[in-house]
C-alpha positions in Angstrom: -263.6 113.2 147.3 -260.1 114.5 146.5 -258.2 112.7 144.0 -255.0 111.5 145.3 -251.8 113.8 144.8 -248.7 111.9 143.1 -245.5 112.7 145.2 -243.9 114.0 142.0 -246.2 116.9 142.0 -244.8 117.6 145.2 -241.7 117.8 144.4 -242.3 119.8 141.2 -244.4 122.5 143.4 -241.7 122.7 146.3 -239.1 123.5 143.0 -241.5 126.4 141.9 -242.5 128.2 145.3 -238.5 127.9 146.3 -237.7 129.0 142.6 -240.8 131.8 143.0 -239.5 133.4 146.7 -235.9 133.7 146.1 -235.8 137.1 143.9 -238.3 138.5 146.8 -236.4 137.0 149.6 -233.3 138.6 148.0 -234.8 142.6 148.0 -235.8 141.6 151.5 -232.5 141.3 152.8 -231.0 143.6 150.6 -233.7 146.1 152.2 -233.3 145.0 155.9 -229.7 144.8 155.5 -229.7 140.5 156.4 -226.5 139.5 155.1 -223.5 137.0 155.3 -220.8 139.2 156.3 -217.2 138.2 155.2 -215.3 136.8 158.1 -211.8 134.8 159.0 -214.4 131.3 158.6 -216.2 132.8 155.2 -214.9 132.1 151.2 -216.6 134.7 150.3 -215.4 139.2 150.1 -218.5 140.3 149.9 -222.1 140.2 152.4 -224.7 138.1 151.0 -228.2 137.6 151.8 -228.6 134.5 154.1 -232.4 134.1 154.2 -232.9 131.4 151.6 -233.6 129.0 154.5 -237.1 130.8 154.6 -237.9 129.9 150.6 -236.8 126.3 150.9 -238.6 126.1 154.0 -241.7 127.3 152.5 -241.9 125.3 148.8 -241.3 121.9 151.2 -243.5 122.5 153.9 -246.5 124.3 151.7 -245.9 121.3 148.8 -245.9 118.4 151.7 -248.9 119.5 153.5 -250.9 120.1 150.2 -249.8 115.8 149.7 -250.9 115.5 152.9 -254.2 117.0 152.7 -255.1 115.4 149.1 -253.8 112.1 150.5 -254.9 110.8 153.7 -252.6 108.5 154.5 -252.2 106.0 157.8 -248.5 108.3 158.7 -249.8 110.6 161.1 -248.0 114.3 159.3 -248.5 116.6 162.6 -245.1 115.5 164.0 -242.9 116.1 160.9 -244.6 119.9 160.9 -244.5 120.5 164.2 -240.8 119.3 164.7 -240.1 120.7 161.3 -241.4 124.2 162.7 -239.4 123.6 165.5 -235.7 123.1 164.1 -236.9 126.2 161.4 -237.6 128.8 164.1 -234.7 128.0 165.8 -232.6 128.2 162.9 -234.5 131.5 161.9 -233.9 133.2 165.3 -229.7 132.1 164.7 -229.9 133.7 161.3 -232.2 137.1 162.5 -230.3 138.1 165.7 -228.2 135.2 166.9 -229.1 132.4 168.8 -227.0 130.0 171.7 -225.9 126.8 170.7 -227.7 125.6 173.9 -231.0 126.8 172.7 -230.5 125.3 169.1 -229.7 122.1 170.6 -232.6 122.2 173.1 -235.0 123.2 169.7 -233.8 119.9 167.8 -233.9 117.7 171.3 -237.9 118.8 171.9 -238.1 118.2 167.8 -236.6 114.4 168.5 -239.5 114.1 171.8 -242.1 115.1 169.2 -241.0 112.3 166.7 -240.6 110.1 169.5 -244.2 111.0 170.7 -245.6 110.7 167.2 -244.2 106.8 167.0 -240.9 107.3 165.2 -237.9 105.0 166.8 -234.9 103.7 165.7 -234.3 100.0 165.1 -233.7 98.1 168.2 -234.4 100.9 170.7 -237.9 101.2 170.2 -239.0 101.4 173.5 -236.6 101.7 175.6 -234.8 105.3 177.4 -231.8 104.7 175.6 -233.9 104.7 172.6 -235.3 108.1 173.4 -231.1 109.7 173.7 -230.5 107.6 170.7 -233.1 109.7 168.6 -231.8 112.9 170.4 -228.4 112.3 168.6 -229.7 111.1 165.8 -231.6 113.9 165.3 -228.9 116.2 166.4 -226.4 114.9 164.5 -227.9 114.8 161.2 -229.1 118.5 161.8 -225.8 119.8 162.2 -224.2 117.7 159.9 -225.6 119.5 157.2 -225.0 122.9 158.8 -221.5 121.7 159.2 -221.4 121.0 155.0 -222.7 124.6 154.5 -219.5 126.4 154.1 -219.0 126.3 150.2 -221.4 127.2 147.7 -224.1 124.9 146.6 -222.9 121.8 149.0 -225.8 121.5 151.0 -228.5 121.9 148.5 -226.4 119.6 146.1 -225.7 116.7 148.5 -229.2 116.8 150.1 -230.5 116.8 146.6 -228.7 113.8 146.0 -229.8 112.0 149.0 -233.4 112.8 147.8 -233.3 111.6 145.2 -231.6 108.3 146.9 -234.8 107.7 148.8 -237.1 108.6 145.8 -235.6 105.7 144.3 -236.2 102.8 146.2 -238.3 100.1 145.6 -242.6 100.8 146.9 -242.6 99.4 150.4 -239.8 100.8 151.7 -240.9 104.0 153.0 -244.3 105.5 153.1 -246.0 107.4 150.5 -245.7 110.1 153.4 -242.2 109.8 153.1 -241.5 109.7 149.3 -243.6 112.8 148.9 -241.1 114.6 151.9 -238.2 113.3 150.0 -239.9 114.6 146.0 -240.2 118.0 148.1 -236.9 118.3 149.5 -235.4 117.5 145.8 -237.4 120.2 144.9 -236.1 122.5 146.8 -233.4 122.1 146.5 -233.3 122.3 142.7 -235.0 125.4 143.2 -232.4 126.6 145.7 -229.1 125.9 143.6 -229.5 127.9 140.8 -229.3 130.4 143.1 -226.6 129.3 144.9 -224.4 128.0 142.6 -220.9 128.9 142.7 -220.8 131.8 143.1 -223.7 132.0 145.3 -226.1 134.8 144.5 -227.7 133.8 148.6 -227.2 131.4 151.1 -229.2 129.3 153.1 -228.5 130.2 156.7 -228.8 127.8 159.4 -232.7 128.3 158.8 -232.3 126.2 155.3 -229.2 123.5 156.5 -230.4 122.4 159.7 -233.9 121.7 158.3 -232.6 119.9 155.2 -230.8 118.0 157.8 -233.7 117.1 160.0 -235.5 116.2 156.8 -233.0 113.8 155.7 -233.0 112.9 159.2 -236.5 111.8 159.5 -236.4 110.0 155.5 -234.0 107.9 157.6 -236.6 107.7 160.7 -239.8 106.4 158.2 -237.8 103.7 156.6 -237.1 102.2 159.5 -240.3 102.1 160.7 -241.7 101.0 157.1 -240.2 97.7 158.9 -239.1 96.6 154.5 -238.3 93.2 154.2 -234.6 93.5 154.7 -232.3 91.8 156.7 -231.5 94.0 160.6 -227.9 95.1 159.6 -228.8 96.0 155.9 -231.7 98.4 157.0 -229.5 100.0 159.7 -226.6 100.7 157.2 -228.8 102.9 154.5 -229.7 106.2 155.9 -226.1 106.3 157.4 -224.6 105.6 154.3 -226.5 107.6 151.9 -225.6 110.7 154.4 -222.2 109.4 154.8 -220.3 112.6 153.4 -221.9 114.9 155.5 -222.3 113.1 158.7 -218.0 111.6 158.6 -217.4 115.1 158.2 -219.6 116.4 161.2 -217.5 112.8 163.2 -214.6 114.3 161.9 -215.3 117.8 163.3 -216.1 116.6 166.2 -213.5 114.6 166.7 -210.6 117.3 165.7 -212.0 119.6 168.6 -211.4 117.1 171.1 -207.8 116.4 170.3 -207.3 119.9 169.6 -209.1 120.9 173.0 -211.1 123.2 171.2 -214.9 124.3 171.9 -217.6 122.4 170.3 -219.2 125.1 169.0 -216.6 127.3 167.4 -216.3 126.6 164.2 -212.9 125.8 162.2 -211.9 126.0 158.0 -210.7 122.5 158.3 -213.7 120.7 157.3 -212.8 118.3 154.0 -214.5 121.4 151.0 -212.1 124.0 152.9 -208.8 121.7 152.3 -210.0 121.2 148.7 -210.4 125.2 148.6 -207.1 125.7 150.2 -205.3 123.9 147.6 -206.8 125.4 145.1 -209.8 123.9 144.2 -212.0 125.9 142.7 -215.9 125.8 144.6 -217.5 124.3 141.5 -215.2 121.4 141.2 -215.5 120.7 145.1 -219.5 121.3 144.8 -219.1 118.6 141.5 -217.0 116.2 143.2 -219.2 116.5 146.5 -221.9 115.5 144.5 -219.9 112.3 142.8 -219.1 111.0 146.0 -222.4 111.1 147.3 -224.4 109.7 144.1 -221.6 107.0 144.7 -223.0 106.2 148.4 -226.3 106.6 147.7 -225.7 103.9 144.8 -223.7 101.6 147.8 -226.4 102.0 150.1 -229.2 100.8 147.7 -226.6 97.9 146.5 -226.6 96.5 150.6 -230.3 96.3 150.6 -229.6 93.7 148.3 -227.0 91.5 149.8 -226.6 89.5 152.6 -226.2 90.7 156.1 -222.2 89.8 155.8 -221.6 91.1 152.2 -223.5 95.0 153.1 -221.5 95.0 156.5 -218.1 94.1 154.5 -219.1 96.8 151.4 -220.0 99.5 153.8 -217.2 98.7 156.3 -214.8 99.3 153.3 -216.3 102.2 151.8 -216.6 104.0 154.5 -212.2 103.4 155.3 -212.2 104.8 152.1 -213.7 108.0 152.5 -212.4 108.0 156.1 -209.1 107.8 155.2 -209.3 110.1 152.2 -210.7 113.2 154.6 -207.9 112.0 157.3 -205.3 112.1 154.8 -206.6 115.6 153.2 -205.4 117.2 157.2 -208.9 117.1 158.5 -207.3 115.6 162.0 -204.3 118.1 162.0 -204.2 121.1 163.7 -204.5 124.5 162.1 -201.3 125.5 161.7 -199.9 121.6 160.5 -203.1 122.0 158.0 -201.5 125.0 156.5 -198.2 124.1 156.4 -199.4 120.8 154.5 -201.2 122.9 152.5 -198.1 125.0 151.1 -196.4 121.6 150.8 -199.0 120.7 148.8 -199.3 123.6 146.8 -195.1 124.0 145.8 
């Protein structure tokens, strides 16, 4: 019989195949000519490989299904791999030769049915149809939420690190050993990844590497609910949102901007919260460093709720998230393009 696999080996095997593909993954694109190109939306002057999706990709898969294998857990694992596979080809095909929104939404909505099918629900809408939409968006949102936060170097990686290592951290019972070997794996990727692309990025992810980290978070959030903790309603529905609140108030945020500007969904804009830091002069490593502040700070908020009453999480996280609310509003995240400039040179003089 095998002897069982600890999830930190997991984690320390995703870090070396990430760490181990990057150089090769590098010469591949320089080879095939698979870059970043500069561009009116890009920070950076010169074309960078944007295939590291592919090594992140492989070290978590590879180090979660070796887990899986050595562990024979309850958790059934075929619908995290085959929705995983899912949201990765999609984001593959996008980085290779261009793909529609409407098929990358379609790839993450038959991702969500496959969850849905494998018994993974959010709280409350278990069985229902409006469940079903519910885990659609859920799934969408945190997908592109973190495709949204890939526009400076090392946010992504950093933040999803973070929020890792959020869920690695909570108390046993919580989440599955399923789970907390996914969530050792995507810390280990991520470590692997940033070296890399640390400001200034050597490669970048592509939507290949942020929309998966984003499903993964995504479904960390999925297998705690179903864990079914001990823990007041309220105070389980607050956590995954607030450990992923950076990201996912700057997706809202997007979102919202476009509709008041009347813009398209889909086309994307410098006005996320990392490009006003940038444009006022914030260099990438002291946006990446501060990124990474804020969210050790929520992830610290969201383990506090778990603690406190019903009434005392909904007040903390109420509150905190004003604060970070009003702190992107005030930045010029709502304003238009050329208000957000002008306040910009304000700032600036």
């Amino acid at each position: 019989m095998t002897a069982p696999l600890p999830a930190l080996v997991s984690g320390a095997m995703a870090f070396l195949l990430t760490s181990i593909l990057i150089p090769p993954i590098r010469r591949i694109c320089a080879r095939w000519k698979l870059y970043d190109s500069p561009g009116p939306l890009k920070i950076h002057s010169i074309p960078i490989p944007r295939l590291g999706g592919v090594a992140i990709a492989s070290g978590l898969a590879i180090s979660v299904f070796v887990f899986s294998l050595a562990n024979r857990a309850a958790t059934p694992s075929w619908p995290f791999f085959a929705a995983l596979c899912l949201i990765w080809a999609a984001g593959l095909t996008d980085d290779l030769r261009g793909l529609s929104p409407a098929a990358r939404i379609a790839a993450q909505i038959i991702a969500a049915l496959v969850l849905w099918r494998g018994g993974w629900r959010l709280p409350t809408l278990e069985q229902s149809t409006l469940g079903v939409l519910a885990l659609c968006l859920f799934i969408l949102f945190f997908a592109n939420a973190l495709n949204f936060l890939d526009g400076s170097d090392g946010l992504a990686a950093g933040v999803a690190g973070v929020i890792a290592l959020t869920y690695i951290a909570l108390s046993p019972g919580m989440e599955s050993a399923f789970a907390r070997a996914i969530a050792w794996s995507l810390l280990g990727s991520c470590v692997g990844f940033l070296p890399f692309n640390f400001p200034r990025a050597k490669i970048y992810m592509g939507d290949s590497g942020s929309t998966l980290l984003g499903f993964t978070i995504a479904f960390l959030g999925l297998d705690f609910f179903r864990a079914k903790s001990p823990v007041p309603a309220i105070t389980t529905i607050f956590f995954p949102l607030l450990v992923a609140a950076l990201p996912l108030l700057d997706a809202a945020l997007a979102v919202l901007r476009r509709l008041l500007n009347r813009g398209s969904m889909t086309k994307g804009d410098r006005r996320h919260y990392y490009d006003l830091l940038l444009a006022r002069g914030w260099p990438p490593r002291t946006v990446l460093f501060v990124s990474l502040g804020i969210s050790s700070a929520f992830g610290v908020i969201a383990t506090v709720c778990l603690r406190c009453s019903p009434a005392q999480a909904t007040l903390l996280a109420v509150i905190s998230l004003i604060a970070l609310f009003v702190w992107i509003v005030r930045l010029g995240s709502l304003q238009t393009a050329e208000r957000s400039s002008q306040h910009v040179e304000e700032v600036q003089s």
